[in-house]
MIFI-111185 format. One line per field, with one value per residue: residue number from 1; residue in one letter; x, y negated, z negated of N, C-alpha, C in turn. Coordinates in Angstrom, 3 decimals, always signed. Layout:
MIFI-111185
nr = c(NUM | ...) .
rest = c(A | ...) .
n_u = c(X | ...) .
n_v = c(Y | ...) .
n_w = c(Z | ...) .
ca_u = c(X | ...) .
ca_v = c(Y | ...) .
ca_w = c(Z | ...) .
c_u = c(X | ...) .
c_v = c(Y | ...) .
c_w = c(Z | ...) .
//
This chain:
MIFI-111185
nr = c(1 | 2 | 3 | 4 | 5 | 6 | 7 | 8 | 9 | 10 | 11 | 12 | 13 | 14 | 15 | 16 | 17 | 18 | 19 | 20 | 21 | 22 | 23 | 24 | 25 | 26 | 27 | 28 | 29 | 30 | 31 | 32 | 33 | 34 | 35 | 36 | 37 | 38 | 39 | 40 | 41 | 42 | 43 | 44 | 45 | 46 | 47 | 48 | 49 | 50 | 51 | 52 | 53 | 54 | 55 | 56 | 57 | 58 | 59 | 60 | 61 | 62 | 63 | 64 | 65 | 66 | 67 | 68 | 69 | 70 | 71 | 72 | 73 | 74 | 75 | 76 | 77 | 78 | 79) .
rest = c(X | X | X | X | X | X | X | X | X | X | X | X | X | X | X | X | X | X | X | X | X | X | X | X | X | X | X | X | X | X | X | X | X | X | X | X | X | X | X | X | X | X | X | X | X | X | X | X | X | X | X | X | X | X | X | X | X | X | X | X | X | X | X | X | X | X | X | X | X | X | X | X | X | X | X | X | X | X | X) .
n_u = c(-24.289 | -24.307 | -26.597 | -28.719 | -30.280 | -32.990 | -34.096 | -36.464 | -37.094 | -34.989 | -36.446 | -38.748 | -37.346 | -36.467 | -38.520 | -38.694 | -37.735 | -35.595 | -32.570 | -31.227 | -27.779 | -25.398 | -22.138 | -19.078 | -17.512 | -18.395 | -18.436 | -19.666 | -22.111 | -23.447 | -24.075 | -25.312 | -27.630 | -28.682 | -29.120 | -30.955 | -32.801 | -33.544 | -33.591 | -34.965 | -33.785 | -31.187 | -31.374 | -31.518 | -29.712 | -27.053 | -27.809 | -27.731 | -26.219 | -24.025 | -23.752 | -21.418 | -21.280 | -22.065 | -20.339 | -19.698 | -19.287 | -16.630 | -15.457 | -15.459 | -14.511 | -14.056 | -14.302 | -16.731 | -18.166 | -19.559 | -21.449 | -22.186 | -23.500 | -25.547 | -26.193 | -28.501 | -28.958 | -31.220 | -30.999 | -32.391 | -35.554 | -36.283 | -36.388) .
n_v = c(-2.467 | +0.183 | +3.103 | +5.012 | +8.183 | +9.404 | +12.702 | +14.742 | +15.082 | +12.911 | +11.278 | +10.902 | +10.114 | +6.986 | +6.062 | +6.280 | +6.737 | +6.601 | +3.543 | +0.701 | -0.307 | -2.210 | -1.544 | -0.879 | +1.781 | +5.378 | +5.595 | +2.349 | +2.517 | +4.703 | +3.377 | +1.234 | +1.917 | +3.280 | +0.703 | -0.588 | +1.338 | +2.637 | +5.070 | +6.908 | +7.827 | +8.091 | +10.368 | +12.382 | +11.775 | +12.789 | +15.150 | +15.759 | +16.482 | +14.452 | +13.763 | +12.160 | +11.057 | +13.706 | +15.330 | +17.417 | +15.044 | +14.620 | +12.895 | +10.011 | +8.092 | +7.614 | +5.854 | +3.640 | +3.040 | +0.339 | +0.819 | +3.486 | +6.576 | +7.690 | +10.989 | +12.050 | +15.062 | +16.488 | +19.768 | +22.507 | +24.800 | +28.325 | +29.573) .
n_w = c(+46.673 | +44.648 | +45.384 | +43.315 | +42.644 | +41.354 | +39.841 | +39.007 | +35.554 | +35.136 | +37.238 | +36.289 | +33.579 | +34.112 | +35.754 | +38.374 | +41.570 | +42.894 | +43.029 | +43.117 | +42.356 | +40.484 | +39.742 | +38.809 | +38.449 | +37.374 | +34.653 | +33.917 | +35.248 | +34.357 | +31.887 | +32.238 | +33.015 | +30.674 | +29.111 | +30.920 | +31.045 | +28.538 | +26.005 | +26.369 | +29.706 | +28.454 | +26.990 | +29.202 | +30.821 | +29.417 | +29.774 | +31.972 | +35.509 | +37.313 | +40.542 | +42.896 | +45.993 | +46.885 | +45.852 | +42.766 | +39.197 | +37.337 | +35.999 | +34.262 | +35.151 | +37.893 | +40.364 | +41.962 | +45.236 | +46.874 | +48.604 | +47.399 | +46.560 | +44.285 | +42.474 | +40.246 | +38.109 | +36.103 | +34.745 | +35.928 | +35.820 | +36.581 | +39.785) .
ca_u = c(-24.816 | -25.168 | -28.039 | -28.971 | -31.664 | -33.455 | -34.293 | -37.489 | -37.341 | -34.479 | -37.071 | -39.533 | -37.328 | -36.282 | -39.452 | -38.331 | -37.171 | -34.525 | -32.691 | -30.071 | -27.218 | -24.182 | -21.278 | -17.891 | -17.702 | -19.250 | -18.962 | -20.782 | -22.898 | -24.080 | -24.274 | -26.306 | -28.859 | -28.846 | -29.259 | -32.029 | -33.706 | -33.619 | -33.205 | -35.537 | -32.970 | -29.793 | -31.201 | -31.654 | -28.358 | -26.482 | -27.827 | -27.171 | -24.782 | -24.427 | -23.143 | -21.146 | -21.008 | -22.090 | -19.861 | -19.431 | -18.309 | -16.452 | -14.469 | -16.290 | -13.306 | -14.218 | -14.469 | -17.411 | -17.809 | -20.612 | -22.438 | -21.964 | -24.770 | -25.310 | -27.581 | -28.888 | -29.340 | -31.287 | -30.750 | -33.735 | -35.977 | -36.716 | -35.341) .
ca_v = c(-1.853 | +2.234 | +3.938 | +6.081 | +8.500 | +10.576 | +14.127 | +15.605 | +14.726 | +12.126 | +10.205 | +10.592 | +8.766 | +6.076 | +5.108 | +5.598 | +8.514 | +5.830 | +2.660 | -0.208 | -0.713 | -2.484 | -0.613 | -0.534 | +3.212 | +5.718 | +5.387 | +1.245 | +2.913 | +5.175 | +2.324 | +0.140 | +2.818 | +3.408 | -0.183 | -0.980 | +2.164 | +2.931 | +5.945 | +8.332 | +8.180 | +8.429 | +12.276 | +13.193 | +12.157 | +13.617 | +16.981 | +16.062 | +16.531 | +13.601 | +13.461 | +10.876 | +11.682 | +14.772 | +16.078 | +16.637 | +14.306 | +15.152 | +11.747 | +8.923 | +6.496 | +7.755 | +4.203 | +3.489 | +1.935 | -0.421 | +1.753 | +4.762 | +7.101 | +8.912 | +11.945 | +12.506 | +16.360 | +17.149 | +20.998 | +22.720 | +25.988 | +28.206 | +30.617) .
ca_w = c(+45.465 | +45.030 | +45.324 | +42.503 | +43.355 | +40.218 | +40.117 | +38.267 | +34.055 | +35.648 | +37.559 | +35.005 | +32.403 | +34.766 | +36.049 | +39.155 | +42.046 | +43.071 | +42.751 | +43.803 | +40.974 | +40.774 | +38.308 | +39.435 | +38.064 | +36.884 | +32.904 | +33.724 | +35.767 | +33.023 | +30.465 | +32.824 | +32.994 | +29.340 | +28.916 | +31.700 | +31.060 | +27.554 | +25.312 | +27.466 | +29.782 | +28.054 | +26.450 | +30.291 | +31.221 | +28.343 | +29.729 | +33.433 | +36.536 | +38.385 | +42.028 | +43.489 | +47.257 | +47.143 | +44.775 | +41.004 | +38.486 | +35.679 | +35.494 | +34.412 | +35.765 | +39.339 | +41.099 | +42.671 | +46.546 | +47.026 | +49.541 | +46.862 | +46.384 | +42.678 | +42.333 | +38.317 | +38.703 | +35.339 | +34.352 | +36.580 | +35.428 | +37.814 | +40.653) .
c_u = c(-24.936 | -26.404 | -27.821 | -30.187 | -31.495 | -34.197 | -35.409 | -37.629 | -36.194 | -35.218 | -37.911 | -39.138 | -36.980 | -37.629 | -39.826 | -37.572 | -35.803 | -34.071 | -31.615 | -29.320 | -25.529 | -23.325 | -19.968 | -17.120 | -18.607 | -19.736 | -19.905 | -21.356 | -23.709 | -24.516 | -25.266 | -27.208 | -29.543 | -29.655 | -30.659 | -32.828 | -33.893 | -33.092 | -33.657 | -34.567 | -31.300 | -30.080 | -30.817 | -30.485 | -27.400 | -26.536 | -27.659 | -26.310 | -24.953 | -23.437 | -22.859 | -20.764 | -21.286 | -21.388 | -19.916 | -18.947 | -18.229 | -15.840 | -15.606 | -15.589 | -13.307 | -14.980 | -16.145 | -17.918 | -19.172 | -21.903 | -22.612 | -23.166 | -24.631 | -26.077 | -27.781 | -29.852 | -30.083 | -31.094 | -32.576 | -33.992 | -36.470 | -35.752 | -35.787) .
c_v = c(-0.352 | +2.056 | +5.003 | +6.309 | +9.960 | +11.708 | +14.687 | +14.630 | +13.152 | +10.898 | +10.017 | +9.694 | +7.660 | +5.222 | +5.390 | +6.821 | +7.692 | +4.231 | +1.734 | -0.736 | -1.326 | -2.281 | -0.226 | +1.189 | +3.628 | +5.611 | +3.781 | +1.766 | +3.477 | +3.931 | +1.502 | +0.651 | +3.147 | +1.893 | -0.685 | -0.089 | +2.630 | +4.302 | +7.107 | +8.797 | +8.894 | +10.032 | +12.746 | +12.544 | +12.417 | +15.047 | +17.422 | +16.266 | +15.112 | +14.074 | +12.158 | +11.356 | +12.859 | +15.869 | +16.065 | +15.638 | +14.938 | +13.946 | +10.311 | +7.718 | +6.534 | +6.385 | +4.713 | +2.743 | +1.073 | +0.397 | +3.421 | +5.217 | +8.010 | +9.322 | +11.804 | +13.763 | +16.825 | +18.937 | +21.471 | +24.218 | +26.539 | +29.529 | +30.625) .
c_w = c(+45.676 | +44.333 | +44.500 | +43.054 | +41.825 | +40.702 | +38.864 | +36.987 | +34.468 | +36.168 | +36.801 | +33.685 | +33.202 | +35.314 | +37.325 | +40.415 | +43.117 | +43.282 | +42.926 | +42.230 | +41.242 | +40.039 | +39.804 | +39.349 | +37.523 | +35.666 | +33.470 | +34.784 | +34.709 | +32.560 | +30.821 | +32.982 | +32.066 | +28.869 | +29.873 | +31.189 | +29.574 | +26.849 | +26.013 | +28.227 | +29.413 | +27.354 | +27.561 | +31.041 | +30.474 | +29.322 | +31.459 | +34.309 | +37.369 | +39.241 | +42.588 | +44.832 | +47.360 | +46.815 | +43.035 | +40.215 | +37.345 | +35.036 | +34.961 | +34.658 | +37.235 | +39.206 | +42.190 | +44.398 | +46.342 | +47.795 | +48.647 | +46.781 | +45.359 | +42.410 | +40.883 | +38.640 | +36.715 | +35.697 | +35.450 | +36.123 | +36.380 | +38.950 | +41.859) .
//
């Protein structure tokens, strides 16, 4: 299963500052988050970056491994 791990307004809508998910990519990854977690979430990942490994995603067909790890970087204020 990856490990999602939330970030600030991220863990705040989730519930949760991380969490075990099973999504063969990233778009059902999304959706299963939307769907477990509700609408709170889905504003605050609309406006987020996620990380899969430690890099960006821009694809949401990037494959996921089982051991994957996916940041949810809301937007941060601040310097």
């Amino acid at each position: 299963m990856a490990t999602v791990r939330y970030f600030a307004a991220a863990a705040e809508a989730a519930g949760t500052d991380q969490e075990q998910v099973s999504a063969g990519t990233i778009e059902s990854l999304v959706a299963g988050l939307v769907t477990k977690h509700g609408s709170a979430l889905e504003l605050v990942l609309r406006r987020s970056s996620l990380l899969h490994e430690g890099r960006y995603v821009f694809d949401p067909a990037v494959s996921l491994s089982p051991d994957a790890v996916v940041d949810v970087l809301p937007p941060f204020a601040g310097g």
